[in-house]
PADREN-61589 format. One record per atom (N, C-alpha, C): residue in one letter; atom name; x negated, y negated, z. Coordinates in steps of 0.001 Angstrom, whole numbers. Atoms other than C-alpha are relative to their C-alpha. Last residue first. Example, Ala and Ser with C-alpha at 12.3 -4.5 7.8 and 13.67 -1.06 7.14 Angstrom:
2
<atom "S","N",<820,1190,-60>>,
<atom "S","CA",<-13670,1060,7140>>,
<atom "S","C",<770,-1090,730>>,
<atom "A","N",<-890,1190,0>>,
<atom "A","CA",<-12300,4500,7800>>,
<atom "A","C",<-900,-1200,0>>,
***
This chain:
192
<atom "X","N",<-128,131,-975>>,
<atom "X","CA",<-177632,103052,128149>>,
<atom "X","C",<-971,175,1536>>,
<atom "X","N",<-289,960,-607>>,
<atom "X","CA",<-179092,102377,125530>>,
<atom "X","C",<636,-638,864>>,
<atom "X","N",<1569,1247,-86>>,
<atom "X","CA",<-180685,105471,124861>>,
<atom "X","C",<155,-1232,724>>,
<atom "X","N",<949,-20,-1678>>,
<atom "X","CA",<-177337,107151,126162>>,
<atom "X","C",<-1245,-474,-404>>,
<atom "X","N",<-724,1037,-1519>>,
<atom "X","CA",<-175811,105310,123152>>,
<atom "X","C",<-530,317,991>>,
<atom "X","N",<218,718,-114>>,
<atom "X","CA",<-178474,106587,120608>>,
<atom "X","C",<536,-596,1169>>,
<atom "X","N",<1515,111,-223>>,
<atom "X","CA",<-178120,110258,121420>>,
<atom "X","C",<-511,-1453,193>>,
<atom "X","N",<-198,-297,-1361>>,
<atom "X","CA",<-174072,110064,121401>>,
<atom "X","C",<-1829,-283,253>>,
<atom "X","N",<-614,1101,-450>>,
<atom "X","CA",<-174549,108584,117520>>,
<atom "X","C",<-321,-148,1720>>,
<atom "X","N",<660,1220,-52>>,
<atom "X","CA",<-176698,110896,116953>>,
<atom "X","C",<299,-590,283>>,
<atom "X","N",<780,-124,-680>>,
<atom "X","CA",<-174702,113752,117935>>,
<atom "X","C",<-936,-630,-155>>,
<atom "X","N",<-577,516,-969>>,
<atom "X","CA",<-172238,112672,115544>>,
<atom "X","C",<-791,-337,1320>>,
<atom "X","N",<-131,1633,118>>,
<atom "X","CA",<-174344,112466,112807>>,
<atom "X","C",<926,-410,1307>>,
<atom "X","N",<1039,372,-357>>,
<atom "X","CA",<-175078,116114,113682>>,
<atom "X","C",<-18,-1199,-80>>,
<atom "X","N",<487,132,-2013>>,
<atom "X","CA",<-171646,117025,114042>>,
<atom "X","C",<-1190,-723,77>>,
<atom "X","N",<109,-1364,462>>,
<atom "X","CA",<-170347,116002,109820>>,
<atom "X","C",<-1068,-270,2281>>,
<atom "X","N",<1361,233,95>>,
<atom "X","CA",<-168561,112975,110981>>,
<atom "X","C",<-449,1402,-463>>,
<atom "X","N",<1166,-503,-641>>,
<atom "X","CA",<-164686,112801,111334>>,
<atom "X","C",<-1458,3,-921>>,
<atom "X","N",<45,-1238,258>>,
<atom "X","CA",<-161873,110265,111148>>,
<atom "X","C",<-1187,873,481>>,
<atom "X","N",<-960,-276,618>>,
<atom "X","CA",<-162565,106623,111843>>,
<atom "X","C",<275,1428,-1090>>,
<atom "X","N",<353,-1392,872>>,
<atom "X","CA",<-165708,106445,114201>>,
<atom "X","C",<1476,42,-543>>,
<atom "X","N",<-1362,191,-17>>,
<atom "X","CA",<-166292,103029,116297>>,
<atom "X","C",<345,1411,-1160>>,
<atom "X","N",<-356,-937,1681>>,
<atom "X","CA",<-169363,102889,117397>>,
<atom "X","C",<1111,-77,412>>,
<atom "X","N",<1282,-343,709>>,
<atom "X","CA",<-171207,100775,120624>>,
<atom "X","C",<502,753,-1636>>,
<atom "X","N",<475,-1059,1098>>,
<atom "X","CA",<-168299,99421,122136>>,
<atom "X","C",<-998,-442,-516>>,
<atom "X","N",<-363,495,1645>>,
<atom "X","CA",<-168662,97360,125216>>,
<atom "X","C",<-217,1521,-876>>,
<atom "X","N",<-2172,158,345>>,
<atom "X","CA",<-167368,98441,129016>>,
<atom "X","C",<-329,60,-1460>>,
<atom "X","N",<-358,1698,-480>>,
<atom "X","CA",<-170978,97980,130601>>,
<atom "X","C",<1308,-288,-384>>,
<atom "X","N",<-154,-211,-1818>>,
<atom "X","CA",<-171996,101815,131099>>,
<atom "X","C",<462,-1547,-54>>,
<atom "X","N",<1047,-352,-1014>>,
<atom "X","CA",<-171395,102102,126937>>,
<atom "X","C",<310,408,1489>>,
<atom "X","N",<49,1464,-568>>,
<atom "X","CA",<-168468,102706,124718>>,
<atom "X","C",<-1125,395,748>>,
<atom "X","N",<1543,-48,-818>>,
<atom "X","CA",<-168642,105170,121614>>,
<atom "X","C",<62,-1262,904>>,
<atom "X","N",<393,1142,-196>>,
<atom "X","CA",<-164824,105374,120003>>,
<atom "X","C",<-1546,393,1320>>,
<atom "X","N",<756,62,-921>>,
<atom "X","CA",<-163945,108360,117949>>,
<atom "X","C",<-385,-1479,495>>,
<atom "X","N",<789,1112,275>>,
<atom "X","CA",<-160776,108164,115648>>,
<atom "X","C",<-464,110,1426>>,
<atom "X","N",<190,794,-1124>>,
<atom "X","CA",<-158979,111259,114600>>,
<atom "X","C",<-630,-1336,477>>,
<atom "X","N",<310,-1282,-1222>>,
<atom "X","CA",<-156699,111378,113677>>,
<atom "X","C",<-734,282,-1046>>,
<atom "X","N",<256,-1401,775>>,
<atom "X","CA",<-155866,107890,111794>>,
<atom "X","C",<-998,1159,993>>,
<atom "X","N",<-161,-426,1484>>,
<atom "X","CA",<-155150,104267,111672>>,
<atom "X","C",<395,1450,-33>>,
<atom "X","N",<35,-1089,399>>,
<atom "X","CA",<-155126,103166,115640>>,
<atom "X","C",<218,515,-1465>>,
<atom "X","N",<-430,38,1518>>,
<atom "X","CA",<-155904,99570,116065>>,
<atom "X","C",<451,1720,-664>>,
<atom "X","N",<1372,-432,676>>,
<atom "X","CA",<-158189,100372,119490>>,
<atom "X","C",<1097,-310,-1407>>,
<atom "X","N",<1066,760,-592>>,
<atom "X","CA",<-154959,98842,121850>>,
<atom "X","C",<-1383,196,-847>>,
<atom "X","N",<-528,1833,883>>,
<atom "X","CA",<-152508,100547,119609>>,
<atom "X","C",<-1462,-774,237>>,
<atom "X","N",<-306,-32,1645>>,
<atom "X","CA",<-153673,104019,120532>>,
<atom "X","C",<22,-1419,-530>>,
<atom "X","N",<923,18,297>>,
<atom "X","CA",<-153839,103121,124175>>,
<atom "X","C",<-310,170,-1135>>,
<atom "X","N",<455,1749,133>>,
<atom "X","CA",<-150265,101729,123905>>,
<atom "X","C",<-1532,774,261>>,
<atom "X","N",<1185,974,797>>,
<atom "X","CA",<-149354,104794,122482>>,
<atom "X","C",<-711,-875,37>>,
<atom "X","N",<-864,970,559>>,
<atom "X","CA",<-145933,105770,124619>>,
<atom "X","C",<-1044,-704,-1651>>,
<atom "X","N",<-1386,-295,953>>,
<atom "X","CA",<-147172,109292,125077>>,
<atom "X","C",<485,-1423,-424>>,
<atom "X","N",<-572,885,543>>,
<atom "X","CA",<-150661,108662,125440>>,
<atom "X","C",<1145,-81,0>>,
<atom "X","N",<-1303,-283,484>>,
<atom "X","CA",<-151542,112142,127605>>,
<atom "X","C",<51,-2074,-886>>,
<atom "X","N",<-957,502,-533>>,
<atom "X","CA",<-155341,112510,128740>>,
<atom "X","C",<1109,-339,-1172>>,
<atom "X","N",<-604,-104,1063>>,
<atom "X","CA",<-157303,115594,128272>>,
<atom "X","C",<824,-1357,448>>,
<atom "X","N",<-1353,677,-577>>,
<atom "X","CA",<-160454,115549,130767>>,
<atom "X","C",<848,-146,-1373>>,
<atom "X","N",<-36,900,-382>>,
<atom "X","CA",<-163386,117926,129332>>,
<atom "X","C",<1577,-655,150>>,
<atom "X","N",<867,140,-1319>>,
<atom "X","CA",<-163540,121578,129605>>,
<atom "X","C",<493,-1677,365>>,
<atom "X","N",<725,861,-161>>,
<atom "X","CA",<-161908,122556,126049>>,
<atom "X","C",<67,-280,1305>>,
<atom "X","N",<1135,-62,-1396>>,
<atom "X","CA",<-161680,125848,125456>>,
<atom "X","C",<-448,-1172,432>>,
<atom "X","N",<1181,385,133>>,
<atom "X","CA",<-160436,125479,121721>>,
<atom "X","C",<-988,418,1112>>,
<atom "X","N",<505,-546,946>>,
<atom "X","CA",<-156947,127448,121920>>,
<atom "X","C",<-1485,-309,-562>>,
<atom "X","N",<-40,-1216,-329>>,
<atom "X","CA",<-156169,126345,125545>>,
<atom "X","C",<-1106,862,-1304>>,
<atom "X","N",<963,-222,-934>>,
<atom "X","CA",<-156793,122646,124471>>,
<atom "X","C",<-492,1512,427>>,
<atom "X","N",<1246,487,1117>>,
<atom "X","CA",<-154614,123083,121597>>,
<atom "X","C",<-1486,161,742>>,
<atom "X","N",<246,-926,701>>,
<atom "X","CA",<-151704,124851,123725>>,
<atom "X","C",<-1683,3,-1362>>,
<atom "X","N",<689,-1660,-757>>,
<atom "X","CA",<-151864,122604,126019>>,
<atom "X","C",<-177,746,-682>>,
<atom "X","N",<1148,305,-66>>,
<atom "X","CA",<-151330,119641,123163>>,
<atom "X","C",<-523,586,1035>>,
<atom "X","N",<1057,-349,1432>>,
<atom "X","CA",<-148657,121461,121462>>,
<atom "X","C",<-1585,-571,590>>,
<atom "X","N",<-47,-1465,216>>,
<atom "X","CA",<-146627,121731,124920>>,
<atom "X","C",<-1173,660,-772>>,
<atom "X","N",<1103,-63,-1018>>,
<atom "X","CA",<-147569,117925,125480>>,
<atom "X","C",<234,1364,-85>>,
<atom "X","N",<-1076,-460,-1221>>,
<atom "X","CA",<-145725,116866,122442>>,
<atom "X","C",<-1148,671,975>>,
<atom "X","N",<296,-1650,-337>>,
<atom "X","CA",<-147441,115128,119496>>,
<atom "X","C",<1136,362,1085>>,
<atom "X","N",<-271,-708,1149>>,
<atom "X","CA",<-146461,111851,117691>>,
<atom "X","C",<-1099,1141,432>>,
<atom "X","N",<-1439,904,411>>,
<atom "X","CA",<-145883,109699,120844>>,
<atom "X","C",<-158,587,-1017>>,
<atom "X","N",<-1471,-992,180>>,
<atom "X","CA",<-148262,112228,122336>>,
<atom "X","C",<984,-341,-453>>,
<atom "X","N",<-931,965,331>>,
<atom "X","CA",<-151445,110375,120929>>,
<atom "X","C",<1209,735,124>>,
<atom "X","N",<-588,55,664>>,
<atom "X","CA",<-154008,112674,122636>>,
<atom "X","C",<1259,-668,4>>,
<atom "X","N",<-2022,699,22>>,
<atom "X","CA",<-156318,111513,124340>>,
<atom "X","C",<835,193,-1047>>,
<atom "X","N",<-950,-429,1474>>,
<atom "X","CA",<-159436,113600,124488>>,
<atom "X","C",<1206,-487,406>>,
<atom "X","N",<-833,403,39>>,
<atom "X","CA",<-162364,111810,127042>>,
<atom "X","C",<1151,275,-1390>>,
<atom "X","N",<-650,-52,917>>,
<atom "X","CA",<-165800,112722,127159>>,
<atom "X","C",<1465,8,269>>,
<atom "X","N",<-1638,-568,279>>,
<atom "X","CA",<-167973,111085,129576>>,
<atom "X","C",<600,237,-777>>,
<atom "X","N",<-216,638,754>>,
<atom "X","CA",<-171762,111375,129076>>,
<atom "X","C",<1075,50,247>>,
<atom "X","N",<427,1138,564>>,
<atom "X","CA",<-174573,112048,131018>>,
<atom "X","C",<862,-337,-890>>,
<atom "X","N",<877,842,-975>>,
<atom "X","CA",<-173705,115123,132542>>,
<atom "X","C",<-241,-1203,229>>,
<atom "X","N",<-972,-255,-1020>>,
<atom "X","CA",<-171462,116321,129918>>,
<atom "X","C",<-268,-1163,1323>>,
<atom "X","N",<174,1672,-790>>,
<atom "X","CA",<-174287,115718,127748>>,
<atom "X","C",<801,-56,617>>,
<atom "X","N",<1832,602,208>>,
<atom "X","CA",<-175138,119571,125943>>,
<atom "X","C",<27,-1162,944>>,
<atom "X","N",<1029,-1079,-744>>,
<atom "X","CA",<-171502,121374,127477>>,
<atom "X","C",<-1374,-798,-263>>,
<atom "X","N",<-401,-364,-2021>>,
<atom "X","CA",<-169514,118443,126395>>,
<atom "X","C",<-781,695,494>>,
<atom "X","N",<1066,1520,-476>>,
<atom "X","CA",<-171357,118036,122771>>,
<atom "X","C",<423,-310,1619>>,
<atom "X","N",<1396,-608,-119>>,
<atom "X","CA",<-170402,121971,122318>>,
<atom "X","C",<-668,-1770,729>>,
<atom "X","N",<-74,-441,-1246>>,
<atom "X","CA",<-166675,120938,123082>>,
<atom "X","C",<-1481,372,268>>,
<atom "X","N",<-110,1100,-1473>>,
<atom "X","CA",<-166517,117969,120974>>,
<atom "X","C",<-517,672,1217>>,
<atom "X","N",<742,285,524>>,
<atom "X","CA",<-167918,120527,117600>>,
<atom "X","C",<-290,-885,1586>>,
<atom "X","N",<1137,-1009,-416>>,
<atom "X","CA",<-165359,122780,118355>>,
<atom "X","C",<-1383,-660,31>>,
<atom "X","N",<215,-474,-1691>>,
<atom "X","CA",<-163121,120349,118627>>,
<atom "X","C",<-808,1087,186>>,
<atom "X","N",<1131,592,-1125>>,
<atom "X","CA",<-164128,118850,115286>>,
<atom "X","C",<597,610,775>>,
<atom "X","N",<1444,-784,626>>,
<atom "X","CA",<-162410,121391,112778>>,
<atom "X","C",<-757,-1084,918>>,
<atom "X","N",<50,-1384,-191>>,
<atom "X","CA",<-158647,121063,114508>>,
<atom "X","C",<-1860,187,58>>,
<atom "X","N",<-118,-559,-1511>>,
<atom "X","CA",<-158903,117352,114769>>,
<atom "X","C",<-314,1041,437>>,
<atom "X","N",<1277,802,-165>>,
<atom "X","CA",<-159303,116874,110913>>,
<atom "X","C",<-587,326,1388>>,
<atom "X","N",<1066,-852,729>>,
<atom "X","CA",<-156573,119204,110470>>,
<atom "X","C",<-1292,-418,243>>,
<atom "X","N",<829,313,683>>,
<atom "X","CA",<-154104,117281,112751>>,
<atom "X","C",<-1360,826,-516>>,
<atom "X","N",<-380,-506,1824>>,
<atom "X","CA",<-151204,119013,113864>>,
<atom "X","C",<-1189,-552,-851>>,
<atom "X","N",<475,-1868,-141>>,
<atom "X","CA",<-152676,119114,117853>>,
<atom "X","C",<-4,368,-1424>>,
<atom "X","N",<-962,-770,-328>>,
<atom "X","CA",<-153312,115168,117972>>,
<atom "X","C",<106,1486,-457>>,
<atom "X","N",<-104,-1294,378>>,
<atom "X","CA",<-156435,113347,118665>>,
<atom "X","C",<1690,138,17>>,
<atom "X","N",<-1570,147,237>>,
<atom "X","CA",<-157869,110179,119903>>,
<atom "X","C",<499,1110,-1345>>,
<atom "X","N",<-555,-524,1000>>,
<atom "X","CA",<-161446,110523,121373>>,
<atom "X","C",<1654,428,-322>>,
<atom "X","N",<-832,-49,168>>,
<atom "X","CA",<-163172,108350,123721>>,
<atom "X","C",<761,639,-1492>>,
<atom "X","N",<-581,-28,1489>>,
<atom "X","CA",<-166597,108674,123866>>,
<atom "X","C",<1621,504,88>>,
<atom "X","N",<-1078,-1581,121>>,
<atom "X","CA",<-167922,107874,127389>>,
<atom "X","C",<467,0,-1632>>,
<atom "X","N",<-839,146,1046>>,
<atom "X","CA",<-170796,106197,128705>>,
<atom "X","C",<624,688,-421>>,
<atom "X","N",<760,-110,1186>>,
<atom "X","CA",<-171586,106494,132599>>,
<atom "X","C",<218,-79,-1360>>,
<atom "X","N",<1425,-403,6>>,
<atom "X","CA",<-171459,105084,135587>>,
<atom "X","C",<-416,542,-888>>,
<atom "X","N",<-512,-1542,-692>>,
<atom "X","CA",<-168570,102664,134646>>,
<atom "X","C",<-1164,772,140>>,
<atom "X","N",<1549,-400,152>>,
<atom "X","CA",<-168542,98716,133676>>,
<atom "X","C",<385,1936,778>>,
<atom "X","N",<1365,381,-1467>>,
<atom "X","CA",<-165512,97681,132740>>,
<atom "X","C",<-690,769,-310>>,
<atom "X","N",<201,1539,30>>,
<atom "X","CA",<-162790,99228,129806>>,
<atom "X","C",<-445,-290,1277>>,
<atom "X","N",<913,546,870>>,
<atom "X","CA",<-161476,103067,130382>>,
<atom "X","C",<0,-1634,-70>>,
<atom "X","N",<373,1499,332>>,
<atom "X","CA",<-159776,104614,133062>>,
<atom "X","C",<-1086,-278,-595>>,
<atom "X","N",<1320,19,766>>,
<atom "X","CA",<-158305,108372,133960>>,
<atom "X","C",<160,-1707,-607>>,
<atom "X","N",<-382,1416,1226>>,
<atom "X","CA",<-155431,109012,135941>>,
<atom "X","C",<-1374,-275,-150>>,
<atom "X","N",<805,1136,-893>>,
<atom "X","CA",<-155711,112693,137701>>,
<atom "X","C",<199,-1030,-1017>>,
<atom "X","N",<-733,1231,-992>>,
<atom "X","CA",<-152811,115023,137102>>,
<atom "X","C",<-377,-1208,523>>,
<atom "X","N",<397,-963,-1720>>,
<atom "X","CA",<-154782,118077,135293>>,
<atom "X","C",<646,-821,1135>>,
<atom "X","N",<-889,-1326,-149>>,
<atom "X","CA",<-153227,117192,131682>>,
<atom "X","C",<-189,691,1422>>,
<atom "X","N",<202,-675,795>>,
<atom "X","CA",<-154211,113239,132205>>,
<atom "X","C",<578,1429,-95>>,
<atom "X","N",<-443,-1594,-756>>,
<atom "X","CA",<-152736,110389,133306>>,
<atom "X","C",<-629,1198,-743>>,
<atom "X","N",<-610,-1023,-579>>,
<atom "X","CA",<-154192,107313,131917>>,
<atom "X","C",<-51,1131,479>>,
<atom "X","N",<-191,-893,-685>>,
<atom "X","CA",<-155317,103861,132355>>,
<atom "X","C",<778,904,-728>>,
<atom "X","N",<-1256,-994,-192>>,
<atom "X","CA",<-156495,101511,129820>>,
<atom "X","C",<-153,1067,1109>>,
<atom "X","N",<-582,-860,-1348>>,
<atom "X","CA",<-158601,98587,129383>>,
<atom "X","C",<1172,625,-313>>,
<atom "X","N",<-1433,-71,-782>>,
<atom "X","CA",<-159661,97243,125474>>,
<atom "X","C",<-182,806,1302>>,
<atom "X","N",<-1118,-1057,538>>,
<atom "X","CA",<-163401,97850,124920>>,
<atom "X","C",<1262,-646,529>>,
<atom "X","N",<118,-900,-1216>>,
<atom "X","CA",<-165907,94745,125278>>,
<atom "X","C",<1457,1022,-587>>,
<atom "X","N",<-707,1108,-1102>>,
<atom "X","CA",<-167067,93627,121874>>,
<atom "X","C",<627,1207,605>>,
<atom "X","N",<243,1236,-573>>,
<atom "X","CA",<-170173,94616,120135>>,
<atom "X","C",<912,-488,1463>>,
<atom "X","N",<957,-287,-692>>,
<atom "X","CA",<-168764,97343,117672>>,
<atom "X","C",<-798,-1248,611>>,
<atom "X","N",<959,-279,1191>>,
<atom "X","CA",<-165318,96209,116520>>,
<atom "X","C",<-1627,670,1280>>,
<atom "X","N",<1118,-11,-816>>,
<atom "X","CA",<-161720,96122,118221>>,
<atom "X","C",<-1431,54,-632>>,
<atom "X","N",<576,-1274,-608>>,
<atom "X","CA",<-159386,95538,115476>>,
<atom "X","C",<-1112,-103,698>>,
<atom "X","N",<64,31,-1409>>,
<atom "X","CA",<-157686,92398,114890>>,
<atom "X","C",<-267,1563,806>>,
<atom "X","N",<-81,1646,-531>>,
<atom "X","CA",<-159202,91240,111260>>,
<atom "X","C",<290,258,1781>>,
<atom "X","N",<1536,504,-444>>,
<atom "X","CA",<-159572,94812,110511>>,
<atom "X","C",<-352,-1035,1061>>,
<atom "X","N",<368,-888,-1143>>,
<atom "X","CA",<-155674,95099,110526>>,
<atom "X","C",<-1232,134,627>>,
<atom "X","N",<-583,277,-682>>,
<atom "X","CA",<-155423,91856,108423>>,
<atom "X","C",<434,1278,1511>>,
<atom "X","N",<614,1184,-64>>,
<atom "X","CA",<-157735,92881,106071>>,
<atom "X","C",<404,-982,1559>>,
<atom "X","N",<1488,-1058,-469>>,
<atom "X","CA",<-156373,96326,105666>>,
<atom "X","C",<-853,-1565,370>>,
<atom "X","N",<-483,-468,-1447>>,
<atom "X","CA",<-152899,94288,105293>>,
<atom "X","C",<-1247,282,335>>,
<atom "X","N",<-486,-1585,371>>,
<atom "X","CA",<-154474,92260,102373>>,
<atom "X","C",<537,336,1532>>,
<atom "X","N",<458,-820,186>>,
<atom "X","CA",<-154662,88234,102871>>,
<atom "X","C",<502,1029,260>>,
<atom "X","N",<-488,-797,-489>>,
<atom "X","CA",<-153897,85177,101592>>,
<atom "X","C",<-608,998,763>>,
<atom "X","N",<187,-779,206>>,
<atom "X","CA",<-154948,81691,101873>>,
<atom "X","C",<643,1342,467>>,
<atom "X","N",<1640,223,-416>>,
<atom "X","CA",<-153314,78948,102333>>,
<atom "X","C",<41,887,-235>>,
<atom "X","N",<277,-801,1250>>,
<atom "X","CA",<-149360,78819,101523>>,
<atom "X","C",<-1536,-196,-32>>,
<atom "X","N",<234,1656,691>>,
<atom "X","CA",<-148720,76770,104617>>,
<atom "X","C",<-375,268,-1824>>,
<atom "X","N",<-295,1338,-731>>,
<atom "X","CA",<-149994,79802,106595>>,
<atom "X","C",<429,-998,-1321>>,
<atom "X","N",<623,1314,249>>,
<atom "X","CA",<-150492,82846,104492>>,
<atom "X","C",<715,-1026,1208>>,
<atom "X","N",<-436,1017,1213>>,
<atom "X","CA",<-147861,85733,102869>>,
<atom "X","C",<-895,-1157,826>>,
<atom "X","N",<-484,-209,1332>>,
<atom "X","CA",<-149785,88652,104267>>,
<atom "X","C",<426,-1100,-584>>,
<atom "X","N",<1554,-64,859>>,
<atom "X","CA",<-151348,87559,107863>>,
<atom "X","C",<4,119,-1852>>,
<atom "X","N",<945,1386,-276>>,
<atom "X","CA",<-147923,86256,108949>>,
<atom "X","C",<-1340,-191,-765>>,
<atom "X","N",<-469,658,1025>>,
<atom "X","CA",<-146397,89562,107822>>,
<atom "X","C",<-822,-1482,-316>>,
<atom "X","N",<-130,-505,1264>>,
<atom "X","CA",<-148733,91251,109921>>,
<atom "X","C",<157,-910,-1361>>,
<atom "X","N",<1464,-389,157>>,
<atom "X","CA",<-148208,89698,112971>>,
<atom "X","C",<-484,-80,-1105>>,
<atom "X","N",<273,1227,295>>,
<atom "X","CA",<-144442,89839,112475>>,
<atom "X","C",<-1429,-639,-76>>,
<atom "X","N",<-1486,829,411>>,
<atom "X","CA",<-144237,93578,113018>>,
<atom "X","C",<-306,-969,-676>>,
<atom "X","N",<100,1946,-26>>,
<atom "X","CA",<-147808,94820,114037>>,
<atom "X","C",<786,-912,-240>>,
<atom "X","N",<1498,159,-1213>>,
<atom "X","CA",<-147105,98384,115699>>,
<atom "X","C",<-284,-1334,-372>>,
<atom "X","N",<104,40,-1294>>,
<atom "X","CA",<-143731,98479,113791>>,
<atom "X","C",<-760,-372,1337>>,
<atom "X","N",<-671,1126,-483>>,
<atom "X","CA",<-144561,97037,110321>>,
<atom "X","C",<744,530,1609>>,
<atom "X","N",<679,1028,-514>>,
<atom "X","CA",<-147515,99658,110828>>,
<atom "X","C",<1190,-1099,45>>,
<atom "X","N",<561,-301,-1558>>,
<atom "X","CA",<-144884,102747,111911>>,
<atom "X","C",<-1354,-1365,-440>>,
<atom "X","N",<-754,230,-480>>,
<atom "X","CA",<-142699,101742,108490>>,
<atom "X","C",<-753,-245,1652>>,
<atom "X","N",<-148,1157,13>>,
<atom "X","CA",<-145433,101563,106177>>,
<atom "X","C",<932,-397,1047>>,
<atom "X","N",<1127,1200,-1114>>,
<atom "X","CA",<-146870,104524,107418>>,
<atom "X","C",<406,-1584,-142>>,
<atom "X","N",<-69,-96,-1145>>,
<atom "X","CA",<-143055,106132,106746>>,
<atom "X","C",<-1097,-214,726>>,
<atom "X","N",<-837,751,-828>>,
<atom "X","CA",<-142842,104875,103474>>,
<atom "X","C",<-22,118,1453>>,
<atom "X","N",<243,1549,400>>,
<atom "X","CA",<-146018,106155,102258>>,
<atom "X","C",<844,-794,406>>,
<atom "X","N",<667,128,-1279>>,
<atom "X","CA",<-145162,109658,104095>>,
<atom "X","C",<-506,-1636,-552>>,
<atom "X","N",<-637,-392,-1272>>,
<atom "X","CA",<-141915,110024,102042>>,
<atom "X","C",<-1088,-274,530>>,
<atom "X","N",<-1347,786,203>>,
<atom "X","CA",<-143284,109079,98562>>,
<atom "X","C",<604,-534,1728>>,
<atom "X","N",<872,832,49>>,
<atom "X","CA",<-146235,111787,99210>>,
<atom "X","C",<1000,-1448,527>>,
<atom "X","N",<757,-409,-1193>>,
<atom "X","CA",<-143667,114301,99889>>,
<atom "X","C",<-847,-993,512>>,
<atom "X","N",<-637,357,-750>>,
<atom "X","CA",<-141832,113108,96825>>,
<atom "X","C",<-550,344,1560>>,
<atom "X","N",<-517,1361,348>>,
<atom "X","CA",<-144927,113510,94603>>,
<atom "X","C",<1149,-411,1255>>,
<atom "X","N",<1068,513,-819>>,
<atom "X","CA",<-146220,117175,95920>>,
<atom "X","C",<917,-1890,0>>,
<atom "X","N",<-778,-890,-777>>,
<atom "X","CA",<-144107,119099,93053>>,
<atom "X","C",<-211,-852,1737>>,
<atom "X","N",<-1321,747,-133>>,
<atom "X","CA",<-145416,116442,90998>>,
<atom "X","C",<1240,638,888>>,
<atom "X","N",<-26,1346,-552>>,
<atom "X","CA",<-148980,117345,91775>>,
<atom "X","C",<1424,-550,30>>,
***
């Protein structure tokens, strides 16, 4: 463990550094209080403006690895699970096998959508990821993040369940064991 310690050290400063980036002043605001009123935690204060299940999804366009621009938020024909990914992520690695089987079963009925966050990937690593899984469904590129941001981004990966009307239905922070996943997807086309 202490061999491990400065490693640790080093990535604690450097999420602290990429959230006082993504929420800057924001943030701070939420931490020390109005007027000296109440306080509250960062996780409290990231919650606080994170998209939730209910309300309509953030809009985004993008580009994806085949050249076509891809759009989320409104009404659309069918529901899609947006999934935010990058190639170094371990978590990532052991679901895509799991994304690509739920593509082939609901494909039909379901849009799937892999964005990876290229502002901390590279689009080399994220052909090469796709290549190495087989994945079928649309890949689209983030590089600056603002779709990332727009959902509160924490952590690879994070699934989002929207319907045919724009709103989220789930919100998935890291991964699921599959079959809970495949519930999830089961309920939303119910209600859709």
């Amino acid at each position: 463990m202490r061999k491990n310690a400065p490693i640790i050290a080093v990535l604690i400063v450097l999420l602290g550094i990429a959230l006082f980036q993504n929420y800057g002043t924001d943030l701070l605001s939420f931490v020390k209080g109005v007027g000296g009123k109440e306080k509250k935690t960062l996780g409290a204060a990231i919650a606080e403006s994170a998209p939730k299940p209910g309300s309509p999804s953030p809009s985004f366009a993008l580009s994806g690895l085949d050249g076509r621009t891809y759009q989320v938020g409104g009404e659309r024909e069918k529901p899609v699970l947006v999934n935010f990914w990058a190639s170094w992520c371990d978590p990532c690695q052991e679901e895509a096998p799991d994304l690509v089987k739920l593509y082939e079963k609901y494909g039909d009925r379901l849009d799937i959508y892999g964005v990876n966050v290229t502002a901390y990937d590279t689009v080399e690593k994220a052909e090469a990821f796709v290549k190495e899984y087989g994945i079928k469904f649309p890949i689209l590129l983030d590089k600056k993040e603002e779709a990332y941001k727009k959902f509160n981004g924490m952590a690879f990966p994070t699934n989002v369940l929207i319907d045919k009307d724009g709103v989220i239905q789930d919100l998935i922070i890291g991964i699921v064991p599959p079959k809970d996943l495949e519930a999830k997807i089961k309920k939303l086309l119910k209600s859709s």
